[in-house]
LOLUM-683283 format. One record per residue (C-alpha): residue in one letter; x, y, z. Coordinates in pm, whole numbers, plus 50000, padded with zeros to 5 digits. Last residue first. Layout:
aXYZ ...
REM end
This chain:
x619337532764497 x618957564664229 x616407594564379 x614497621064194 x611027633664302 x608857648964067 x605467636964169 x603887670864241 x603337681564594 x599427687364592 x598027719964755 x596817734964375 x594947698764355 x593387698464696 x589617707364666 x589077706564270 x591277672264250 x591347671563866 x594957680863815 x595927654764058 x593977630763931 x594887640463569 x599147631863716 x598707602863826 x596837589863538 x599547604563310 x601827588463550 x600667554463463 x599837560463088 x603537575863046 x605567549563235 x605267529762875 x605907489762792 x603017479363068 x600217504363013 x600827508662684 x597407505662520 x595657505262880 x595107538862927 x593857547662577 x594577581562499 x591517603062357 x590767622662687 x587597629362818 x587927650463168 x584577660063325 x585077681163672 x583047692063964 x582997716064283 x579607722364383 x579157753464324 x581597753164039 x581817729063739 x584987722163512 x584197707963188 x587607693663020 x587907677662676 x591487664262525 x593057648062240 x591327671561975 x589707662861633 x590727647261273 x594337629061321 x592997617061643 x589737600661505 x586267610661561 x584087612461888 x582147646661836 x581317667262107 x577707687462037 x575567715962042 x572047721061965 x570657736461667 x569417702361505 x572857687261540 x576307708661572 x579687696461582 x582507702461823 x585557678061782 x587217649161970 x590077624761924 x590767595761939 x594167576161835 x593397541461664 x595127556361317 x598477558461516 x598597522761640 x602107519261890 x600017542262168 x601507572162379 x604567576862246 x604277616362133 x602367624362453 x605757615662639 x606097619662984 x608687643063203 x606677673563183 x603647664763355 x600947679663332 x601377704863108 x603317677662891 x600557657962880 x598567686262730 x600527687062421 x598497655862358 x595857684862202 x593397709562403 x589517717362434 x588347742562713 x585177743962906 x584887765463219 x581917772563441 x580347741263275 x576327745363247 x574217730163401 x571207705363247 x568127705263440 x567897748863477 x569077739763070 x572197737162887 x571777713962575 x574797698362505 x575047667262351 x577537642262372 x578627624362077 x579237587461931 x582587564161919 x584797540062094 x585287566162439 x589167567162459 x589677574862832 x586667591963071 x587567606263374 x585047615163609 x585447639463923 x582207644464120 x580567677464224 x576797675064101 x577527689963775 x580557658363711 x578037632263791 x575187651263615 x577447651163292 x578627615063313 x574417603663334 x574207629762999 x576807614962811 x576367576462938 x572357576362790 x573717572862460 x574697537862520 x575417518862201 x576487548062023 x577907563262305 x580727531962314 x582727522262600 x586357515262500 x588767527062722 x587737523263095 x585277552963264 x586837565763576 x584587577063827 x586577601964113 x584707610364500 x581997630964613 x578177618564674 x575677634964490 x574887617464176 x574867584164366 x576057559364082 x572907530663977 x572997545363626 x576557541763621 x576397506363593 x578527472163664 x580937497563919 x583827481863994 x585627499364354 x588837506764355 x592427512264490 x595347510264289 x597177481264335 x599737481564009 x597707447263975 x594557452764062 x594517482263862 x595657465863557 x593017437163585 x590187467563639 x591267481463318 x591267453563107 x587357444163243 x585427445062900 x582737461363084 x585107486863300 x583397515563495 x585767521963784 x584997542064131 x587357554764263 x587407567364595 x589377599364613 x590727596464950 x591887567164901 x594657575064678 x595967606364888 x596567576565182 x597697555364919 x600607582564828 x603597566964985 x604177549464584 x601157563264373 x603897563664068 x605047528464067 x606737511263782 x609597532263885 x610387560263637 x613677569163384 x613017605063225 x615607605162913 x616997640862755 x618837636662411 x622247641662284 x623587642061940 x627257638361777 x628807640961396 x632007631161368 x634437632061050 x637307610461111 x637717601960757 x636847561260859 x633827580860941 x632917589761352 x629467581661502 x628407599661794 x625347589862041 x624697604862418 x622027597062630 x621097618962926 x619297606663204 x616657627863444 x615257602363741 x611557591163874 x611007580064214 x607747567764319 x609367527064429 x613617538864446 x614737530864119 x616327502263953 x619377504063698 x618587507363343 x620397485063084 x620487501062713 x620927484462420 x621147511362118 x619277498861820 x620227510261476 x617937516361257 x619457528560891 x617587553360654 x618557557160255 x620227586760125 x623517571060031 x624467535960249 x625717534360604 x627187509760712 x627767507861090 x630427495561315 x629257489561697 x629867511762007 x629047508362373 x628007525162686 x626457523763034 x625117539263355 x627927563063331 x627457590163651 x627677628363542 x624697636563772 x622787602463538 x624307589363251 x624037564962921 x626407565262644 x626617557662283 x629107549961999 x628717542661656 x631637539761405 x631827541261044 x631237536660717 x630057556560444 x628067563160179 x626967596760092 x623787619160230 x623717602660534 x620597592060743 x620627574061082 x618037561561268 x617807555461643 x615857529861873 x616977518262227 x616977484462294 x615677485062641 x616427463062926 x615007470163220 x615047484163638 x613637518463558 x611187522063283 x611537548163040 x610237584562890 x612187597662587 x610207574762431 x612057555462087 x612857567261726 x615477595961776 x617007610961445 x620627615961365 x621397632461002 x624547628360818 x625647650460571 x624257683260705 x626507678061064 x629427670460825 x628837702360615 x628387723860870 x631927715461006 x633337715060659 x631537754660589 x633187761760962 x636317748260896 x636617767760567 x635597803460739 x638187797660972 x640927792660699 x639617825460479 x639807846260753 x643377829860860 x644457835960487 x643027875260512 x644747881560813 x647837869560670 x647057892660371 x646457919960568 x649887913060762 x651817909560469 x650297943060276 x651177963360600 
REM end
């Protein structure tokens, strides 16, 4: 009886030992993820990791790409690691084309094994996207009309290029208040200089248009609700978290390289009257919506700047995608979201 309690009590005591070593190893060396979850299709991309242990050590690195249990890739280098100090390591990663509007789940793994053999592994979730996210949808593109206000002209050059179709608008002054159809307003544009863009956007979005506004430069809009001046049947405030509302596959994390050029918005008051704030990202929130009824209307501000990444990111793209959708009052809750996953 003594023999097999104290048996029992050895294995207890073994188990328990693994366990303490196994938590151990994880605590000693800490894997964190530097680089978008959300990638392009069709490149190269050195992806970025960094790797803190609490010793020295040295070992090896390995990673792997796949898709449905399919290796797109994989390698390993030798690392030295040094105590409590941060290593980047860059994982190169080759990523196969896409069908055009097709976006594709991805899983990348990473271990790295001490001369001792201890092993410590992580896994993260990728979203790989064509360059093209309106792909079969220039019918549903059309329909919407844009019209793009773009002084410095960025924007339009974009446009023209992923061939989104659009109309450049020199002012918004000269806009129809009462015909339907999306304004976009290019990153940028400041309210200091031209105070009279908060209330002309407001009437455009009252009298049943959609305008998106990305990364106003600075100033307010004031809000003083009148039988002239509606008022929103809905008005919310919300941070980047909204991208992921959206769209779950993008990144708001990612969205711009320059942190302290972020926007953001906040409500204020000046002489008794209401107002939205342009201030920066760390100090206000990433996104305004006004939502209109009777007719249909909607003013998005948002504090990313479309154009920032427009090229090394899928998330401005898709993002854009995704707020037209969103904002379509007649058809958005009829829309097929763009979700679609296909490899060639």
């Amino acid at each position: 009886m003594n023999r097999t309690r104290s048996i029992g009590q050895i294995c207890v005591v073994l188990l328990a030992a693994c366990c303490a070593a196994a938590a151990r190893a994880d605590d000693a060396l800490q894997i964190a993820w530097q680089s978008s979850p959300a990638l392009f299709a069709n490149h190269d991309f050195d992806y970025r990791i960094q790797l803190t242990s609490r010793q020295a050590t040295r070992g090896r690195l390995s990673w792997q790409l796949t898709v449905l249990h399919r290796t797109l890739g994989r390698g390993e280098q030798s690392v030295d690691l040094q105590a409590r100090k941060t290593t980047t390591v860059d994982l190169p990663l080759r990523i196969p084309p896409l069908r055009p509007g097709v976006a594709q789940e991805a899983t990348l793994q990473v271990s790295f094994v001490t001369a001792g053999q201890a092993s410590t592994s992580d896994e993260r979730k990728l979203w790989l996207f064509s360059r093209d996210p309106f792909a079969g949808r220039q019918h549903w593109l059309q329909r919407f009309e844009i019209e793009l206000y773009d002084p410095v002209g960025k924007t339009g050059e974009l446009f023209s290029q992923a061939k989104l179709p659009y109309r450049m608008i020199r002012s918004l002054d000269a806009l129809d208040l009462h015909r339907r159809g999306v304004v976009i307003i290019a990153p940028g544009v400041s309210l200091k200089s031209k105070p009279a863009l908060a209330q002309t956007v407001w009437e455009l979005a009252a009298g049943g248009r959609i305008v998106l506004w990305f990364a106003p430069r600075d100033g307010s809009f004031d809000f003083g609700f009148s039988a002239e001046n509606k008022a929103p049947g809905n008005l919310s405030l919300a941070g980047s978290t909204i991208v992921k509302g959206l769209d779950h596959r993008l990144d708001p994390g990612h969205w711009s390289d320059r942190e302290s050029d972020t926007i953001g918005f906040r409500f204020a008051a000046r002489r008794n009257r209401p107002q939205l704030q342009v201030t920066s990202g760390a100090d206000g929130w990433w996104w305004f919506d006004a939502e209109f009824d009777d007719p249909a209307g909607r003013l998005i501000v948002c504090g990313g700047d479309l154009t920032d990444r427009w090229q090394e990111s899928p998330t401005p793209r898709y993002l854009l995608a995704a707020m037209l959708q969103y904002a379509d009052n007649e058809h958005h809750h009829r829309t097929q979201p763009l979700d679609r996953q296909d490899l060639p």
